[in-house]
Each structure stands twice: as C-alpha cells, then as structure tokens.
N, C-alpha and C positions, 0 to 999 in steps of 0.2 A: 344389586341394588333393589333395597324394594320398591313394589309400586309403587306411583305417585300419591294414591291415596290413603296409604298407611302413613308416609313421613309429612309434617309439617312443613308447608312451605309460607314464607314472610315475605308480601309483597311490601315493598319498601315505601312508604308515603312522600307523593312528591316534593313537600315542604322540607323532606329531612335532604333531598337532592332535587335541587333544582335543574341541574341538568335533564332530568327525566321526566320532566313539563315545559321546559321555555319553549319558545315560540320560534324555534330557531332550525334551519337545517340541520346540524350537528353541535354539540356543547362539551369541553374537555374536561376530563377530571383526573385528579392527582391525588396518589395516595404511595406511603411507603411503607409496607412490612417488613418486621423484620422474621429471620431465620424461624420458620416453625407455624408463621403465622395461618390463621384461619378465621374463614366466615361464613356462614350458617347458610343452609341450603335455601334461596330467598331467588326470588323473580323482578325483573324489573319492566316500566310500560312500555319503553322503548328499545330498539334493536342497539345493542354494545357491540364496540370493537375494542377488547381487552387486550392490551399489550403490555409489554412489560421492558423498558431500555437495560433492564438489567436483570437479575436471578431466573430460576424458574418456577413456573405458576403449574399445580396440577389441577384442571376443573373439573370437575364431573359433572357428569345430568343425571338422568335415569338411567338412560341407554348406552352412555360410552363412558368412557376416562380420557380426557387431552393430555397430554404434555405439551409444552407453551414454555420455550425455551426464551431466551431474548432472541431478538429478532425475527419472531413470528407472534402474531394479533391470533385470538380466538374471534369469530363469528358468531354471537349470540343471538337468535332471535329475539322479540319481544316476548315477554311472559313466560320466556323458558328457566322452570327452574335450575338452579345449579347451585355448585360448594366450591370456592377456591382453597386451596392450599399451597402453602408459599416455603419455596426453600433456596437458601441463602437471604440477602437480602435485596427483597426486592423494590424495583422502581416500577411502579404500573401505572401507566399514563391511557386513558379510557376516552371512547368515544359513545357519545349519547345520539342517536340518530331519527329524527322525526321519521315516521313512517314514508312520506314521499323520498326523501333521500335513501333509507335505507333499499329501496329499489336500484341502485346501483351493485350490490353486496349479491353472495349466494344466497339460493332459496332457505335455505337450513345453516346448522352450526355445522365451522368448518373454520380449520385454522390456516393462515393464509400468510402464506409469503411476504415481510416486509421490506419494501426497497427503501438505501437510502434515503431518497427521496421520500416516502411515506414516513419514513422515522424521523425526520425534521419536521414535516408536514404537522406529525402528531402531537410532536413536544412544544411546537410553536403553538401550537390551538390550545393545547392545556397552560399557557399564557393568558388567555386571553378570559375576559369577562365571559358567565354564560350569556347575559343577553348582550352581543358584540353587537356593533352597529354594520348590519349589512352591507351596506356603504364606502365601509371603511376594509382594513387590511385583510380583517378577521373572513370577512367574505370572500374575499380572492382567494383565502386560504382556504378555508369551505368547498370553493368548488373542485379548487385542484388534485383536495384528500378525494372527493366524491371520484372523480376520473382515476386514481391514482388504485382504489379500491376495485372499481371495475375490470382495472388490469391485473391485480395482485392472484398469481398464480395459487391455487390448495394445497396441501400439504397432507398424505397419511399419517398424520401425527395423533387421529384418535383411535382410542382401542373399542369396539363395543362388548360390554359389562353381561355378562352372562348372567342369567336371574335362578337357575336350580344350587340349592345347596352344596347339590356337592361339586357341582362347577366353580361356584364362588369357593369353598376350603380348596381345590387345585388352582385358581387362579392369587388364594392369597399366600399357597405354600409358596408358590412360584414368586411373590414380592419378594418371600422371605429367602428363597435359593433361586435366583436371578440364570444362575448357569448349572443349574440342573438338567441334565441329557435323561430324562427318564420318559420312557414313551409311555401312550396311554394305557399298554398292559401293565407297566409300573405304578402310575399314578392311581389304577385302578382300585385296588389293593390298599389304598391310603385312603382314597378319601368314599369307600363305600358301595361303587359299583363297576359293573365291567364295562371293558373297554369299548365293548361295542356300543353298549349304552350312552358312555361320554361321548363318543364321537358322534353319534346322531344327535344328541343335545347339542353340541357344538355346534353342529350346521343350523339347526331350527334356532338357535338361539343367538348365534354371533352370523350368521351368513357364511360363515368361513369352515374349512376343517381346522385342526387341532394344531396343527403343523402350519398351516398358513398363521391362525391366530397369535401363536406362540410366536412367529417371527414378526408377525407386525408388533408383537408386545414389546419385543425386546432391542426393536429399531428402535420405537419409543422412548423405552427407557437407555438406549444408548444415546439417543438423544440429548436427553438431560443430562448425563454424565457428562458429555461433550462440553455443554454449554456452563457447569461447573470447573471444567477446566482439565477434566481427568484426561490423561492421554489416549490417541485413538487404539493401541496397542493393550490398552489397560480396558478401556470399557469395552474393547471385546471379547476380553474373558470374563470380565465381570458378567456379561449378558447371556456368556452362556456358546460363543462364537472360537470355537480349535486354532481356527485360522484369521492371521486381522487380514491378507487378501480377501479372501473369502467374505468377511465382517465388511471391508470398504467397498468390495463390487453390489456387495446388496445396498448398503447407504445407497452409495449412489444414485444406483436404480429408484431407489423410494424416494430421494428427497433431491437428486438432480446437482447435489456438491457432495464432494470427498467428506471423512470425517474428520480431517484435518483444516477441513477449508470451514466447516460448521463449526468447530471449535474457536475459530478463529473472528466472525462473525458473529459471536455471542460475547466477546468482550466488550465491556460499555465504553463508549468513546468517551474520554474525559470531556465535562462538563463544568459549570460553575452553579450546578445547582444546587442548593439549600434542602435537606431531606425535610418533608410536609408534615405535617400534622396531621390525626384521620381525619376524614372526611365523612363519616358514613361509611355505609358498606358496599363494597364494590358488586 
C-alpha cells in the first residue's frame, strides 16, 4: 500500500451520516452490498464497529489487510483511513461510537470476536433512530453492547501489508496461487531479488519472517473460504495446507474453534429482514 500521503483520503461529512455526529453514546447503521461491492478509501470522525451478519468484508488500511468473515466486527479507530470490499452478499450492520464510549474497545484496529449476544445487541441498535431517547430501550441496549465489547475476545484475522515492490508482486502472486509451496529462493527469482533480501524486508516490514506471514495470510484467507461455505477439507488445499489435520490444528490455535465449527458460525441466522437501501459510505 502506498503511503497515506500519496492516496486520497475522503473524510465523510457528517450531514451525509448522521450517525457520525449525534450526540449519542453509540448510533447504528445499515447498509447491504452486493457480490463484488466496494468503497473508496475514506475516514470517519468517530470509532466504528464494522460487522457484517452475513458475507465477507475485506478492509484495508495502510498498514494491514482484514478478513471480516460474518461473525467477527472490525475495530476501527476514528480518522483511520480505510477501503471495504465485499464478497458474496453482504449484510453490514455498523456501529458509530462517540469518543467517551469508544474507551471500552481496543486501543487500535483489531477484529474481535462476536458473541451471540453482541450479534442481537447490534442488529437490535441498527433498529433504532440515531438520536434514541436515552431513556428508553435503545439505552439499555447502549450500555450492554458497550460491556459486551469490553469482553469481546481479538482475533489474528489481519495480515500486515508489506510496502517494497517486490514484496507487494510476491504477496499479490500469492493472491493469485493461494497454495503455492515455493520458498523464498523461489519466489526470489520471480519477483527480482534474493532471498536474503526478502526475508530481511519481511521482518522490518511485516514484524514477521516469510513463513510466519505466509501462514497468517493463508489462516486468513481460509477464513473467508470457510465463512463462504467451502468445505474445511477443500479450503485447505486451496490455501496451500497437504494436510487438513495439519490445516485444523493451526485454526484452531489462531482463532480458538475447529474449521468446521467456523464454517458453521458464519451461516446467517434466518431473519425477517428487508435488504436496505445505501446509506452513504460505510
């Protein structure tokens, strides 16, 4: 990704989203893309909880790429820029969080575990008026998301975004062959320098070696596969995984369920909802 000062970023004006000025502890918003959809790399003034009851969301910042399955909320700071991209069709139900509330949440972006509980929590508040009357239900509900957040476990669900050229061409050959086993004397060879080279970039630029990054990338995007519905047997060779034991005992370690159990937890619970109109930009 480039710097932040080469790409344009679109602070959103709060009249086009009132959610992102009321006067409120937290304010819901609803919005459904379809298959493919996307929104322009844009900043908001308040801290978001981006979630989605159905498809999955990819965000990026500067610094990382998410995967943002259903049943996991991204952590957005305020004013942090970012880009959604949406695949299948998604339901994303968002949280607008005044600055004293969002001190509940983590310091940084960070996508976080949704419990039942939090996924009613949040579909019930994007019900509601943004200026709710304190007073009333919307408040109870208010405070409970605020406690419910507090507890909501993190999730290694982001990858951090290498900024050297030839890191980005081996990180997007790697989009394009997902279960490619080539190591960095291979990869070397392809995208213009030696191995040794890449892997010192990798540490200074992702925190990680080459081999770590690569498994966080491809937890990731097994992730997504999961939460599309592809079998756990299947999106381990898609990702690049010989063995699906092998493939389930690392899920699990990173994300704390089976990949069978994650698959399963990504299906949207039938609803009675009416798909929204846009709203603005998420």
């Amino acid at each position: 990704m480039s710097p932040t000062r080469q790409i344009p970023i679109y602070i959103i004006p709060s009249r086009e989203l009132p959610q992102d000025a009321v006067d409120r502890p937290l304010a819901g918003f609803r919005r459904d893309y379809a298959d493919g959809g996307r929104t322009p790399r844009h900043a908001h003034r308040r801290v978001q909880l981006i979630y989605a009851s159905q498809g999955v969301m990819r965000i990026t910042t500067d610094t990382a790429g998410f995967v943002v399955p259903a049943g996991r909320a991204l952590w957005v700071p305020a004013g942090l820029p970012h880009a959604v991209a949406t695949q299948g069709l998604v339901a994303m139900r968002a949280l607008f969080l005044r600055e004293d509330a969002a001190r509940h949440g983590p310091p940084g972006v960070a996508v976080l575990a949704v419990s039942s509980l939090l996924r009613e929590l949040i579909l019930a508040a994007c019900e509601e008026p943004p200026e709710w009357n304190p007073e009333g239900r919307a408040g109870h509900l208010a405070a409970l998301i605020l406690d419910e957040i507090g507890r909501a476990p993190t999730l290694p669900l982001g990858v951090p975004q290498p900024r050297d050229p030839r890191l980005l061409r081996l990180a997007e050959a790697l989009r394009e062959r997902p279960d490619s086993d080539l190591t960095l004397e291979g990869w070397a060879s392809e995208v213009g320098a030696s191995a040794r080279t890449l892997s010192r970039l990798f540490r200074a630029e992702t925190g990680m070696s080459f081999g770590a990054w690569r498994q966080h990338w491809r937890l990731a995007e097994a992730a997504a596969l999961l939460a599309r519905g592809v079998p756990p047997a299947r999106a381990a060779a898609m990702v690049g995984y010989a063995s699906a034991p092998a493939f389930g005992a690392a899920y699990r370690a990173a994300f704390g369920v089976t990949p069978g159990q994650a698959r399963l937890q990504a299906r949207p619970a039938p609803r009675n909802e009416k798909p929204d109109r846009p709203q603005g930009t998420g």
